[in-house]
N, C-alpha and C positions, 0 to 999 in steps of 0.2 A: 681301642687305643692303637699307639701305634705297631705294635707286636703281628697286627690283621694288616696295616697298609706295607710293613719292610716285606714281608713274604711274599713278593710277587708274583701270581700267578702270570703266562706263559702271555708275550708279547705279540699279538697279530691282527689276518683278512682271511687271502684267498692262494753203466762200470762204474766203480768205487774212485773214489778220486784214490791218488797218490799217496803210499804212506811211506816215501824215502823221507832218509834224515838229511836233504838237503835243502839250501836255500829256492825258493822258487826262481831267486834272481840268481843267477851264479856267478860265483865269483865274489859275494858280498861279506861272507863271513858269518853269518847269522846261523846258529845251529841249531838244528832240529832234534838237540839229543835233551828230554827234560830235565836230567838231572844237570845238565852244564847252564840251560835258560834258571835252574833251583838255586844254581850257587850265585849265578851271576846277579839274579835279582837281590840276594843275600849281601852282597859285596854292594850295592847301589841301596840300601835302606829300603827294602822293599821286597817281598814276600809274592810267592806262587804258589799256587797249590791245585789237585785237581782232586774231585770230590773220591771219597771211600765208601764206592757206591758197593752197599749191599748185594750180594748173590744168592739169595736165598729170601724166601717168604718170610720166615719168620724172624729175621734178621731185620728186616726193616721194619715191625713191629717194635720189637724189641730196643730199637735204634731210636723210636719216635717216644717211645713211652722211659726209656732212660734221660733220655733230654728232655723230657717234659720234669721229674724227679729233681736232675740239678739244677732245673732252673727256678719251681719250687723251694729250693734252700737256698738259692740267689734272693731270689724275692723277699724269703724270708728275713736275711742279713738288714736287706736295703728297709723293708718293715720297721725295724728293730732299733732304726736312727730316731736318735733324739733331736727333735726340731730346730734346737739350738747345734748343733753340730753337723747338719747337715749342707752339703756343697755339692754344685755343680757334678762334679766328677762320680760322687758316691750317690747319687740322685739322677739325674738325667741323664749322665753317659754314661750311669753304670744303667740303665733299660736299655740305654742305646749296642752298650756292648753285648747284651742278654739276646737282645734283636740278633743280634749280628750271629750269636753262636747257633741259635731257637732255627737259624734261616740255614743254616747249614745243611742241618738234618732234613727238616720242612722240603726243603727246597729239592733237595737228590730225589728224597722219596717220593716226592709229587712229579719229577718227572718220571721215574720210575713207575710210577702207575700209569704214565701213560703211554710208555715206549718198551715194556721188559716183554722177549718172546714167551714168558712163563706168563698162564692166565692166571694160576695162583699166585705168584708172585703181583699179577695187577691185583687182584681180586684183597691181598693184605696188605699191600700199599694205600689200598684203595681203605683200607679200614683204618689204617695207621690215620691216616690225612683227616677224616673223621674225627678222630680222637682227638689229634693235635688242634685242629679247629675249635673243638666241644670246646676245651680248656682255654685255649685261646682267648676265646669270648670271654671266660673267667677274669681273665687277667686283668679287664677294664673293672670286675668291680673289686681288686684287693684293696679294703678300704685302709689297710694299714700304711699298704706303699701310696696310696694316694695321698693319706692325710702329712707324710714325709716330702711327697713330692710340692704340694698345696705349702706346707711350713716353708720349704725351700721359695717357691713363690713370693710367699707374702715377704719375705725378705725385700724386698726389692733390689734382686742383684745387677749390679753394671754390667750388662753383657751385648754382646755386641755380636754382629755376622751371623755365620752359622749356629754360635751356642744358643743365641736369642731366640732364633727361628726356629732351633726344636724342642726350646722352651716352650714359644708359644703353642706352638703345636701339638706339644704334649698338652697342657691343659686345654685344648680346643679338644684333641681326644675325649677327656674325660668327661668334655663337657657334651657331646653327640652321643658319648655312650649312656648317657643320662646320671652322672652323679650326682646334680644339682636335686634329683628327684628324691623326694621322702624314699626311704629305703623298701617297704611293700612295690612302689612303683617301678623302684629301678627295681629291684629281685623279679620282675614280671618279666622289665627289658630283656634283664638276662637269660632268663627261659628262652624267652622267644626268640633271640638271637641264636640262642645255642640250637633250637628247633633249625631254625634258618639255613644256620650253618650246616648242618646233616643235612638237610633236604637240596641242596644249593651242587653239595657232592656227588648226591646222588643222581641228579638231574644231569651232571657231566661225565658221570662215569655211563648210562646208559646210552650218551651219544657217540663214544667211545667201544660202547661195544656195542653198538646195532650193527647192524649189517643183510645184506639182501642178497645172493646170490640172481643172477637171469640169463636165460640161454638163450640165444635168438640163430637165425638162420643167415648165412650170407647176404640173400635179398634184403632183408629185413634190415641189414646193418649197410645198405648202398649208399653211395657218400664217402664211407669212413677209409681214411687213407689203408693204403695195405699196410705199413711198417705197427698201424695200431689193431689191425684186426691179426699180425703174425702172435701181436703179444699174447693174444686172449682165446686164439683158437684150441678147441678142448677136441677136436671129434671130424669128418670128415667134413659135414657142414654144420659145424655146430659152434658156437662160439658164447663163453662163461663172462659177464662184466659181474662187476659188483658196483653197485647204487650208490653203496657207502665210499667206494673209491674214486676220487675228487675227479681226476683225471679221466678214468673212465664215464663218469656222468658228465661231464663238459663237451668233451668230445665226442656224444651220441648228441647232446644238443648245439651243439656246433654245425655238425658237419652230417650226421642220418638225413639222407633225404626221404624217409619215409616216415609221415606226421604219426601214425603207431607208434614206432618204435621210441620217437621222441616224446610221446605222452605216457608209453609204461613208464623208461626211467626214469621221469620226472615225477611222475606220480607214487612210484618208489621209495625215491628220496626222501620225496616230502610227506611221507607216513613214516619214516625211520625214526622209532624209538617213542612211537605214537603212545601207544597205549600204558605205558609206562610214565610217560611226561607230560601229557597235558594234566593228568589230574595231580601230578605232582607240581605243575604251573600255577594250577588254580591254589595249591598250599601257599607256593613262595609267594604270589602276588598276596594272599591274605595278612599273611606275616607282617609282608614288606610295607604295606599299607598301615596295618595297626603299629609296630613300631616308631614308624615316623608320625603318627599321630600322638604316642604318649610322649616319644621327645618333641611335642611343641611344632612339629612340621606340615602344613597342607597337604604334601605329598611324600611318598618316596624320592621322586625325582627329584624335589626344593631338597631333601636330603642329601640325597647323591652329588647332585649338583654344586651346593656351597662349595666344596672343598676343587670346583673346575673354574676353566675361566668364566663360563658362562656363568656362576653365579647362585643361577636356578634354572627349575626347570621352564617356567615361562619365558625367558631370554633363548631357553636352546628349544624350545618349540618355534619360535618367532623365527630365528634364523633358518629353520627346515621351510615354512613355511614362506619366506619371502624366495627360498630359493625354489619352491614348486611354483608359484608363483610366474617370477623368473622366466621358467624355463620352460612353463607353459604353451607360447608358439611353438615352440624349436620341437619340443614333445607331440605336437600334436602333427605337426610337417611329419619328423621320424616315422609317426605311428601309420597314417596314409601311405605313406613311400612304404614300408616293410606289408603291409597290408593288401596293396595294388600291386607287389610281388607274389604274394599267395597265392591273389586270385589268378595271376597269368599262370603260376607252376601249376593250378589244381585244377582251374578252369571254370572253377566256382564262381561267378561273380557275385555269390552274396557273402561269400564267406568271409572271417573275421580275423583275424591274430590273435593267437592262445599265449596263453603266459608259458607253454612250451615250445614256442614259435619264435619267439624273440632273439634267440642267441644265432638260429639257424639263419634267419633272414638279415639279420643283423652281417653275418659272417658271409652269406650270396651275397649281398649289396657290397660290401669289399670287392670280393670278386670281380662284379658283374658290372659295376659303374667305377672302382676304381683301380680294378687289375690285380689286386694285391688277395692272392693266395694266404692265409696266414702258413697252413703247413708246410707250402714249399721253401717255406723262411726257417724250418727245422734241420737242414741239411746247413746251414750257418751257427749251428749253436748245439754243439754235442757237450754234455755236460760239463767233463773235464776242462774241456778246451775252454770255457765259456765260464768257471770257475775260477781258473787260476786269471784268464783276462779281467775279469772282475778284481782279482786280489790286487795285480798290477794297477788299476785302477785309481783305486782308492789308497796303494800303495803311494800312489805319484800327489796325489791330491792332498793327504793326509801327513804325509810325512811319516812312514810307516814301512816294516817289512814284517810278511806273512808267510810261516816256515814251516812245512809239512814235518809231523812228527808221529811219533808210534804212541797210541795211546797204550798204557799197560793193563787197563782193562776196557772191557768195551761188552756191553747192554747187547750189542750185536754186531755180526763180523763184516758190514757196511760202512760201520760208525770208523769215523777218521776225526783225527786231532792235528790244531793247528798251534802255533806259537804266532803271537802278536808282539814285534817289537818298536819302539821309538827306531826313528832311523836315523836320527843325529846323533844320537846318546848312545845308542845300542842298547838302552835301560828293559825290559822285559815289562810287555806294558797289560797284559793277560793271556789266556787259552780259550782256545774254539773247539767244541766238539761238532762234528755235522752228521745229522742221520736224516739223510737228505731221499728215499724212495720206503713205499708205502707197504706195510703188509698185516696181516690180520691182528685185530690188535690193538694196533697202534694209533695214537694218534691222529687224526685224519684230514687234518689244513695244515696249514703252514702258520709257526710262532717259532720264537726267539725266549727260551727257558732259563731265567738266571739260575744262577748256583752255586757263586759264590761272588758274596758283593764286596764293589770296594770300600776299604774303612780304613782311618788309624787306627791303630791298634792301640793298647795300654801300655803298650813298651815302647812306643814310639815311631815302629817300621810300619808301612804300609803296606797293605794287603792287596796286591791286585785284584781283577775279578777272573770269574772263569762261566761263561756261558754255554748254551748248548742254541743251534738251530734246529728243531725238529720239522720235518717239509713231506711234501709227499708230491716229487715230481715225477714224470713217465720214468716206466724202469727198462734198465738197458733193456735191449731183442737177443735173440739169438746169437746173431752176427753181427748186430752193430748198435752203437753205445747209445746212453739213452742220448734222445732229441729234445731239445727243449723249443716251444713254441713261443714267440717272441711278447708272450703275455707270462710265462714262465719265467724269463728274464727278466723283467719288470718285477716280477715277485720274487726272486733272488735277490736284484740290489736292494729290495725296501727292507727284506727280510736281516741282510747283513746288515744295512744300516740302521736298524735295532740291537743287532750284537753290537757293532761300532759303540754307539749310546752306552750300551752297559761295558764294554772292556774300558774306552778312554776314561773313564770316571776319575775325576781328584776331588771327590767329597771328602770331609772331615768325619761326616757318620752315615752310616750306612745308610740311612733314612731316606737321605737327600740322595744315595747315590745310583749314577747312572740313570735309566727308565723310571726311575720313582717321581715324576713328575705327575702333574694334571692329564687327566685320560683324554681330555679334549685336546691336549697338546702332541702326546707322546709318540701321536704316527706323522706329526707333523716334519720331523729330521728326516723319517724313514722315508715319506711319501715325496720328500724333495727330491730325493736322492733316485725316482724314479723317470725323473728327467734325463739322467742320462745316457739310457738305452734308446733315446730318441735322436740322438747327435751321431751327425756320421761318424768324425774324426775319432769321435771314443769306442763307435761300433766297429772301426774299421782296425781298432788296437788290436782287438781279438777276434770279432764275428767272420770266419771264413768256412765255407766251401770244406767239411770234411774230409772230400774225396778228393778236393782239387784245391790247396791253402791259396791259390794266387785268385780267386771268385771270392769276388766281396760284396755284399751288398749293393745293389747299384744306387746312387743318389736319388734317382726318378722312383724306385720303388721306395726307398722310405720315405720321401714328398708326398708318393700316394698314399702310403699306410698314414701319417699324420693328418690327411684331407680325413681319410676317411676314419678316423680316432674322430676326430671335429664335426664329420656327418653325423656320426651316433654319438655322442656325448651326453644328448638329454637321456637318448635309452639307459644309457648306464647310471646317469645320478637320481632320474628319477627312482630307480632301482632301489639305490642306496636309501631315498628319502624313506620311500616305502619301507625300509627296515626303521631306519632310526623314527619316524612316527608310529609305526606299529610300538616297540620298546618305550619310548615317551609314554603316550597313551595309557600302556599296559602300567604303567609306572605312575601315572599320576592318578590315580583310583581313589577316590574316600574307600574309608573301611570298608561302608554298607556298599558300596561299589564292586568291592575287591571281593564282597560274601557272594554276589549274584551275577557277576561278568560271567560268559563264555568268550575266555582267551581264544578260541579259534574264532568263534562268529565276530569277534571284535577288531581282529588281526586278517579277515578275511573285507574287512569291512573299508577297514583303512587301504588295505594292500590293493582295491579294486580302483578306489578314489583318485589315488595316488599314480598307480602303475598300469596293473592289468588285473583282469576279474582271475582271480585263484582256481586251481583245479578241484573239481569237486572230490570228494571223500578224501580230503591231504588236510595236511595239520604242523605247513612247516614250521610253527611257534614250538613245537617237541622235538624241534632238530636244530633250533636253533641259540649255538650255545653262547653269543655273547649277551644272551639273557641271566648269563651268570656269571658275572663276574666286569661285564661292561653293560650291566643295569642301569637303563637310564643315562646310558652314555654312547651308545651305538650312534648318535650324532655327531660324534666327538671324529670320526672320519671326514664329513663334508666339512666340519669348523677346523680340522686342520690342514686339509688341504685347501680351504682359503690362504692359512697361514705358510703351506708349503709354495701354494706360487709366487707368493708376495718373496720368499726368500729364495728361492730360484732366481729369483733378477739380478740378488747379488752378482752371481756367475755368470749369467749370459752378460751382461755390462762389463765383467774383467775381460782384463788383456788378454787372456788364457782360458776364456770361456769354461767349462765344464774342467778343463785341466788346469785352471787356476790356483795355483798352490797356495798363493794368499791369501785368497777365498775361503781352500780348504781349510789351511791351520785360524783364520778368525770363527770359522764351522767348529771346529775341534775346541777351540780357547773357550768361544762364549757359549755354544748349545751344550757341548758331548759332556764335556769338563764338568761345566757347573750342576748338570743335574738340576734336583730341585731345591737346591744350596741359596735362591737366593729366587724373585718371581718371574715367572717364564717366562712375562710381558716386559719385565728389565731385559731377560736375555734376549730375547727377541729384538727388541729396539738396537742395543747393543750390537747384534750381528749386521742388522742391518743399516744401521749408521744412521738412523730416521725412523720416525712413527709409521706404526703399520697402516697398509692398503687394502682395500679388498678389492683394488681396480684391478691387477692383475686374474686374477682368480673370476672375475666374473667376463673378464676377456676372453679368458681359456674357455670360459663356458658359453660364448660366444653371445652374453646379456650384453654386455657393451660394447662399441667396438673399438678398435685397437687404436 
C-alpha cells in the first residue's frame, strides 16, 4: 500500500564547504540562524524542522519499533469506524497522515544506516529498517482498515484533485497487494513479500559494506594525475585505492595506462559483495517472479511497470531496444576507433577492446583527436567554489536564496546544513543537509535522501521538507581542496536537482510530494538540469582557475569537450542499455524461469550482446544495487532522458537561455511543485506549452539529425 511507496528510498546514478551563518549573497537579509528561519516559517503558516537523528545504536531501534506501536493504535482507531461514519479525513488522510509520521522515523534511520561512522550503529539501523519493512508489508493486509477504507469507497464521494487521486490510489494499493484474493492466497502474498522485503535489505546492506582494499606500485598506476596518486600514497612506492571507492575506481579506469592495473580494479569491483548476493539474487528474483504471478501478472516487470509511464514491461523493453537499435552504426564506428587506438598503444594488431578498456580509450580519444584533458579542467572546479556557483545558479533561475547554516547535530564533522528560502517572499521554503566526500562505511554513489516530506498538516500549516545529499566526490589533498572533474559537476547539478524536486514540494499529502513521482520520470528534472555545466556563460558565473580567478574556461575547449561528449555517446548509452536490459530480462522470468536462471550467466549474456563481452570470474549483478529498489526500472534513465532533452528546449529557445528565470519559475510551478499531485504527462505538457518529442533526444544522440 501506500505506507511502502511514501518512504522513499534514496534518489540517484553515478575542504568542507562553509558553515557561517551568513547569506551566500551578501547583503540580502537572509539568515542562516535556524531558530530565526523556525520562527519565521511560523509567522508565514508554515513549519521547518530538521530530523532528531538518533546517536546511538540502540536508539534507532527503539525509535523504529515505538513508531511502529503508535501507529498500530492509529490503525486501530481508524479499524474501528463504522462504515456509515466514515469520511475522507478519518479514512484516507488520516493513512495519509500516518504515512507522513511512519516516514519520519523510516526515513532518518535509513539514512542513518547508510551514512553513521558507528558500524554498530549501521549494523542496528540496518535491523531497525528490516523490521519497519516486515510490518510494513503488514499493513496492506489490515483487513479491518481496509474493509473502512472499501465502505468509504463504495460511497461514491464527490472528490475532486489531489483527494481523488489518492483515493484512487489507495484502492489501486490494495488492489496489487492482492486483496481481491481469497484470504489463503493473499496470506501467502503476504509471506512472501515480507520474505522479499528482508532479503531486498540485505542485498543493500552488503553493498554498502563490501569493500576491497589494493596496493600497487607507481609504475603500475602511470597515467594517473599526481594531485590523485598524493591522495592515496601509503609507503615510499606504495600506493592503497579502494575498489569500493567510486572515484578511486574511475579514475584507474580512466586515466592507468597500464591494461593490468585497469583489469585488477575492474575485476574487483565487479566481484564486490559476490558471494553474498548472487545467491541472495537468485532469492529476490524467485520471489519477485512468484508474486507477481499470484497477483495475476506475466512478470514482475508488467508489475512494476503499471504504476510507470511505460505502463509495462514490454513497452520499456521496446523502447531499450529501438534505442540499441538506433545506435547501432554510431556504436560500432566508436568501438573500431577505441579499438584501432589499442592496437597502435600495444602494437598488437589483433588485439581487441576489454570492457576494462573503454573508459581509458574513451578518455585518450578526448585527448588525442579533440585536445580536451578531462583532468586539466579540475583546477576550474574546487569544490567550494564550484558549490556555492551552483547555489547562485539555481538561485537566479529559481527564484531562490541559499544560506549556509550550523547544523546542531551532524552524523559527521563534514556534514554542512543549508537553508532554502523563496526570494520574493522570504517565506522558508526547506533545509539541505550535504555529506558530500567518501569514507568507510558509507554509502558509496551519489543520492538525494528525503527526510522529511512535504505535507499539510491536520492543523492547517504546512510542513516544509528537509533533505539530505549523500555523494562521494574526490576528497580534499593535503594542500589543496578537493577538485572536481567536470563529469563531477554534471553530477552535483542533477544531484541538487533532485533535492530541488523534494524541497520546492506544494503537495497537499505527502504521497504525491516532491520525488514521489513515476521512477521513469523522476531523473528526468534532475537529468535536464545537467545541461547546464555545458553553457559557457553559466560556466563562466563560477568555473575559474583556482590559482588564478581571472582563467576561465576557454570557449574552444568546451566546443571540444561537447564534439567529443557526441564522439562517444553511443559508448555511454549503450552502456546504460546493457544495464536496463540485463534488470528487464532479470525481471521478466516466469516462476520455472526464476527456479533455474543463472543471474550471472544471464546478465553476462545480455551485457556481451548489448555492449562488451564481461570479465571473466566477475559477477557485477552482486554489486549492482538498483536491482533493488529500481527493479525493473533501471530503464527509466534513457526514458527520461528522452524526456530531459525534449524539456531542455524550453531554455535554449528563451531569451535568457539557461538563465532564464521564466523558464525556471514555469520549471518550479508545473514539475518541482506538483510532484505526483496530479499525471506527470499533464505536467510535462504543461511545462512545455506542447506534446512531447523524442526528436530532440534522439538528435542528441546523434539518430537523427538536427
Amino acid at each position: 500500500m501506500f505506507f511502502r511507496t511514501t518512504l522513499i528510498v534514496a534518489i540517484g546514478i553515478l575542504a568542507a564547504c562553509s558553515t557561517t551563518k551568513t547569506s551566500l549573497n551578501s547583503g540580502t537579509g537572509f539568515s542562516g540562524d535556524w531558530a530565526e528561519f523556525e520562527r519565521l516559517a511560523k509567522r508565514n503558516g508554515t513549519r521547518v524542522a530538521l530530523p532528531p537523528f538518533e546517536t546511538t545504536p540502540e536508539a534507532s531501534l527503539d525509535a523504529i519499533r515505538a513508531s511502529i506501536a503508535a501507529a498500530d493504535d492509529r490503525l486501530d482507531v481508524i479499524g474501528r469506524i463504522k462504515p456509515s461514519e466514515a469520511t475522507f479525513d478519518n479514512t484516507i488522510g488520516a493513512l495519509d497522515d500516518l504515512a507522513f509520521d511512519l516516514s519520519l522515523v523510516a526515513n532518518r534511520t535509513y539514512m542513518l544506516k547508510e551514512t553513521s561512522e558507528n558500524a554498530e550503529h549501521r549494523a542496528q539501523a540496518t535491523e531497525a529498517i528490516k523490521q519497519f519493512d516486515e510490518w510494513a508489508v503488514g499493513l496492506d493486509y489490515r483487513e479491518d482498515v481496509y474493509h473502512v477504507v472499501k465502505a468509504y469507497a463504495d460511497s461514491s464521494p464527490k472528490l475532486s484533485g489531489e483527494a481523488k487521486r489518492l483515493l484512487e490510489q489507495t484502492l489501486r494499493d490494495y488492489r496489487r497487494a492482492g486483496l481481491h484474493l481469497a484470504k489463503p492466497e493473499r496470506n501467502e502474498v503476504e509471506r512472501l513479500r515480507k520474505q522479499l522485503s528482508a532479503a531486498t535489505t540485505e542485498f543493500r546492506t552488503n553493498i554498502t559494506n563490501a569493500k576491497k582494499e589494493l596496493k600497487f606500485t607507481g609504475v603500475q598506476l602511470g597515467g594517473l594525475p599526481e594531485s590523485f596518486l598524493e591522495q592515496v600514497k601509503t609507503g615510499d612506492d606504495e600506493y592503497t585505492l579502494q575498489a569500493n571507492v567510486t572515484f578511486h575506481y574511475l579514475n584507474v579506469m580512466r586515466s592507468a595506462k597500464p591494461e593490468a592495473t585497469r583489469k585488477r580494479i575492474s575485476g574487483e569491483r565487479k566481484r564486490l559483495a559476490r558471494e553474498k548476493n548472487i545467491p541472495l539474487l537468485k532469492t529476490v528474483l524467485q520471489l519477485r517472479a512468484t508474486i507477481a504471478a499470484k497477483l495475476g501478472y506475466k512478470t514482475w516487470a508488467d508489475y512494476k511497470c503499471e504504476v510507470k509511464m511505460a505502463g509495462d514491461g514490454t513497452t520499456a523493453r521496446e523502447f531499450l531496444m529501438n534505442l540499441k537499435r538506433g545506435l547501432e552504426p554510431k556504436w560500432q564506428a566508436e568501438l573500431a576507433q577505441f579499438t584501432e587506438m589499442k592496437r597502435r598503444e600495444t602494437g598488437d594488431a589483433n588485439t581487441t577492446l576489454k570492457m576494462w578498456d573503454a573508459f581509458y580509450y574513451m578518455n585518450l580519444l578526448k585527448k588525442e583527436k579533440y585536445a580536451v584533458d578531462t583532468e586539466q579542467l579540475r583546477v576550474f572546479f574546487p569544490y567550494e567554489q564550484t558549490l556555492h556557483g551552483m547555489f547562485r545558479v539555481y538561485e537566479r533561475i529559481f527564484g531562490l536564496r541559499i544560506v549556509a547554516s550550523t547544523a546542531p547535530y551532524k552524523w559527521n564533522e563534514q556534514v554542512t546544513l543549508h537553508l532554502v528560502y523563496d526570494a520574493a517572499t522570504g517565506n522558508p521554503l526547506g533545509a539541505l543537509y550535504l555529506d558530500m566526500f567518501p569514507r568507510e562505511g558509507k554509502y558509496n554513489h551519489f543520492a538525494m535522501f528525503p527526510l522529511i516530506s512535504g505535507k499539510r498538516l491536520p492543523d492547517g500549516a504546512y510542513q516544509r521538507p528537509t533533505v539530505a545529499l549523500i555523494c562521494n566526490f574526490p576528497t580534499p589533498g593535503k594542500d589543496k581542496p578537493s577538485l572536481l572533474s567536470h563529469d563531477n559537476v554534471e553530477t552535483l547539478f542533477h544531484e541538487f536537482g533532485h533535492a530541488l524536486h523534494g524541497i520546492l514540494t506544494q503537495t497537499r499529502f505527502t504521497r504525491f510530494a516532491g520525488t514521489s513521482v513515476p521512477r521513469d520520470f523522476v531523473e528526468a528534472p534532475s537529468q535536464m538540469l545537467e545541461n547546464w555545466i555545458w553553457d559557457k556563460p553559466v560556466l563562466d558565473s563560477f568555473a575559474a582557475d583556482y590559482r588564478d580567478s581571472s582563467k576561465k574556461i576557454p570557449e574552444s575547449v568546451l566546443a571540444k569537450l561537447k564534439e567529443a561528449k557526441k564522439a562517444t555517446i553511443a559508448r555511454h548509452y549503450r552502456g546504460q542499455l546493457s544495464y536496463g536490459l540485463v534488470d528487464l530480462s532479470l525481471h521478466s522470468l516466469t516462476v520455472e524461469q526464476a527456479r533455474i536462471i543463472e543471474p550471472v550467466a544471464l546478465s553476462n549474456q545480455i551485457t556481451e550482446a548489448v555492449y562488451l563481452k564481461p570479465q571473466e570470474n566477475t559477477a557485477f549483478v552482486g554489486y549492482f544495487g538498483h536491482l533493488m529498489g529500481y527493479d525493473a526500472g533501471y530503464y527509466g534513465y534513457a526514458w527520461a532522458d528522452s524526456i530531459s532533452a525534449d524539456m531542455a528546449t524550453v531554455f535554449e529557445n528563451a531569451p535568457d537561455r539557461y538563465f532564464d528565470s521564466a523558464a525556471g519559475q514555469r520549471l518550479r510551478r508545473e514539475i518541482y511543485e506538483v510532484g505526483d499531485s496530479r499525471e506527470v504527462s499533464e505536467s510535462i505538457e504543461k511545462f512545455l506549452g506542447r506534446p512531447r518529442s523524442l526528436k530532440p533526444f534522439l538528435q542528441d544522440l546523434g539518430i537523427l539529425d538536427e
